[in-house]
N, C-alpha and C positions, 0 to 999 in steps of 0.2 A: 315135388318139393317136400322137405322134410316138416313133421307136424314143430312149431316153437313149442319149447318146454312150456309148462304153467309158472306166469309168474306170481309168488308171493313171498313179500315182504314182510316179515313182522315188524310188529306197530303201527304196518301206514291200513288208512281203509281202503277195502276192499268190497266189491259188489258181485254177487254170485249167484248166478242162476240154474239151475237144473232143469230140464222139463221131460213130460213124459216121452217114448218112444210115438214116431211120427204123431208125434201132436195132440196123445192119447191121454183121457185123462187117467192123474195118478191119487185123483182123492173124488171118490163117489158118494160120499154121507160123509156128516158132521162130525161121526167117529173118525175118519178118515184120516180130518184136519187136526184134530185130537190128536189121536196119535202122533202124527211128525211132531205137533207143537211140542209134546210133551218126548220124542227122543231129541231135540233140537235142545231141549232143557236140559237134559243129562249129560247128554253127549258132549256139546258147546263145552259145559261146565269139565266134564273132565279130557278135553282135549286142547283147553286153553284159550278158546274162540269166544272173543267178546262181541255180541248179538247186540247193534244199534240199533237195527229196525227188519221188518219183512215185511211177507205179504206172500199167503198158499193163497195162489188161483189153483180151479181146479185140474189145470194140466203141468200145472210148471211152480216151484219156489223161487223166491228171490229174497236174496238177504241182503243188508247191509252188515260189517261185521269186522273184526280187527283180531285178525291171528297173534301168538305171542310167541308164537315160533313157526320156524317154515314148515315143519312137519304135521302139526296141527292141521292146519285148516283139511289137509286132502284126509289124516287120520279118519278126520270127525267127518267129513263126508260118506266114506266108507263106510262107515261103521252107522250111521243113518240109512244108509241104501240098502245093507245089509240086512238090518234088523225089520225096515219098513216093510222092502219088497217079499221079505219071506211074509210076513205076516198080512199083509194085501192079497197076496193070492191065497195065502188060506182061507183069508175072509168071504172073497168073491169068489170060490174055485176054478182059479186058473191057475195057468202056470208061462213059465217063461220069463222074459227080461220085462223091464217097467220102464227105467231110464232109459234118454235116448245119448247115448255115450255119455263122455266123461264131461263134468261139469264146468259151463263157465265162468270165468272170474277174468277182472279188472281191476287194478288199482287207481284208487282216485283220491287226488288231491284235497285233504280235509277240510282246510279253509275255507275252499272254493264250493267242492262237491259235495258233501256230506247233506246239508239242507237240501239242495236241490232235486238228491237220488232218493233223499224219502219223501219229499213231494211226490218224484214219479212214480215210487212202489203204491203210495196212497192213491193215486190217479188211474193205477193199475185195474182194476176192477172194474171202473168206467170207460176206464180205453176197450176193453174184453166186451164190455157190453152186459156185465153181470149184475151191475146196481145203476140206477141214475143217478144219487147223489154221492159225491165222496167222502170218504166217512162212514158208508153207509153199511159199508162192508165186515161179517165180523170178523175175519180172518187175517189181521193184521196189526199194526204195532201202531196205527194211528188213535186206538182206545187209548193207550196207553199215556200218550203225551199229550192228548189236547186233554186229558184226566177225568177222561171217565171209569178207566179203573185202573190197577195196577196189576202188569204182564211181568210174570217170575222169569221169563227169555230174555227180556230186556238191559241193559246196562247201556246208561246212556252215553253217549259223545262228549269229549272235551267243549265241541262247538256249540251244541244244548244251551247249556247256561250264558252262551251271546245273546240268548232272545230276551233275556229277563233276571232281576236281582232275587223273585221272589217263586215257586212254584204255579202258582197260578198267573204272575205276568209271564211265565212262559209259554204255560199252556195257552191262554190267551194269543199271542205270539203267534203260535205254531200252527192253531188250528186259523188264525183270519191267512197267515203265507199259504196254507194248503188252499185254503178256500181260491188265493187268488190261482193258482196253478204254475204250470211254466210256461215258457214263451214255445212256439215248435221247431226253435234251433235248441232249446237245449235237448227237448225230448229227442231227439236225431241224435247228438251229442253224447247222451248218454245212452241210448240204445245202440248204435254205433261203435262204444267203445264196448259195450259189453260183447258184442257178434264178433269184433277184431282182436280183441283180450291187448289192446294198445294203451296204456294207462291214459287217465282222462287227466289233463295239471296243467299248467304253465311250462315253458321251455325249462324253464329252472327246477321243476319239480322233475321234468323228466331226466333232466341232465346228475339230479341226484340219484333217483334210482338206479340209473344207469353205473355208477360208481362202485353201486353194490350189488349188482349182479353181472353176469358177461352173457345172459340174454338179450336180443336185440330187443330194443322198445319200439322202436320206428319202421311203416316200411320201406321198401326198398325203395330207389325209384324204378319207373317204368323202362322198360328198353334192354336191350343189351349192353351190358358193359362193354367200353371202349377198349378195342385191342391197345396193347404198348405199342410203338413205333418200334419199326426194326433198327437194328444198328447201322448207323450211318445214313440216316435218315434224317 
């Protein structure tokens, strides 16, 4: 069966993840993290990709993020993976691929999903096994909104300022919903849509996107399709 094209929308969010080739990690020192963070700064910025949240574990990135045009988002991957993997392997003298194929993404409904998928990126690190507390981790955009400091990758979300009239009632906000986490249907949910690139929304959301691309959003159903009846049948 044929690979479905990548879907992306501009303006809707989108969740994207890259990881290293089988499983490998692709950031072994703090320079490592450094670095992506700071081609993810340039890059984002001049390829038109507004950066809502993330989170570098050390085999895989995940972003949250809103392309502004449909050429964007894959540009600015490229040109990340490009500039990265040359400079990784010079670093650790190796050689060869670092990613493991082309990256995944899913669109998700921002009402809905935007909160919930940066709970899960911030969860990320203790689902990994990497810290015990969350939060704890520094390689992510949770410093940023429960304000402990200010991250230049950042640009927040329309949905952000639901938590709160003031900066600090949001950060407030943001860090007790991370504390509480998510339930494990959403984590399914949203890992789920990321492995099947099925956008994560309500009927009506899907039914929009669907309008403006002639990609399939849904799968099939199971089985073989029903032959037509013969004539005279």
């Amino acid at each position: 069966m044929a690979r479905l094209t990548r879907l992306c929308v501009p303006g809707e969010l989108h969740h994207v993840m890259v990881q290293g080739n089988n499983h490998q990690d692709i950031a072994l020192a703090p320079e490592d993290h450094a670095q992506l963070h700071a081609l993810w700064v340039r890059e984002s910025a001049r390829h038109g990709v507004k950066v809502h949240a993330y989170v570098f574990l050390p085999n895989c990135v995940n972003v949250i993020l809103t392309p502004t045009d449909a050429l964007g988002l894959t540009q600015c991957m490229q040109a990340i993976g490009r500039v990265y993997v040359a400079w990784f392997n010079r670093k650790h003298g190796r050689t060869g691929t670092l990613w493991q194929g082309r990256f995944r993404s899913t669109v998700l409904e921002s009402e809905t999903w935007l909160l919930p998928s940066m709970v899960y990126l911030d969860w990320a690190p203790v689902r990994a096994g990497l810290v015990e507390q969350v939060g704890s981790y520094g390689w992510s955009s949770h410093a940023h909104y429960s304000g402990q400091k200010r991250d230049p990758l950042i640009e927040s979300a329309e949905g952000i300022w639901r938590l709160g009239n003031t900066p600090f009632a949001r950060e407030s906000q943001y860090a007790e919903m991370v504390q509480l986490g998510l339930t494990g249907t959403q984590v399914v949910q949203i890992s789920k849509a990321l492995d099947s690139a099925w956008p994560l929304g309500s009927a009506q959301f899907v039914a929009k996107l669907q309008s403006q691309t002639d990609r399939r959003l849904s799968p099939l159903k199971a089985g073989r399709p029903k032959k037509a009846p013969l004539l005279g049948q």
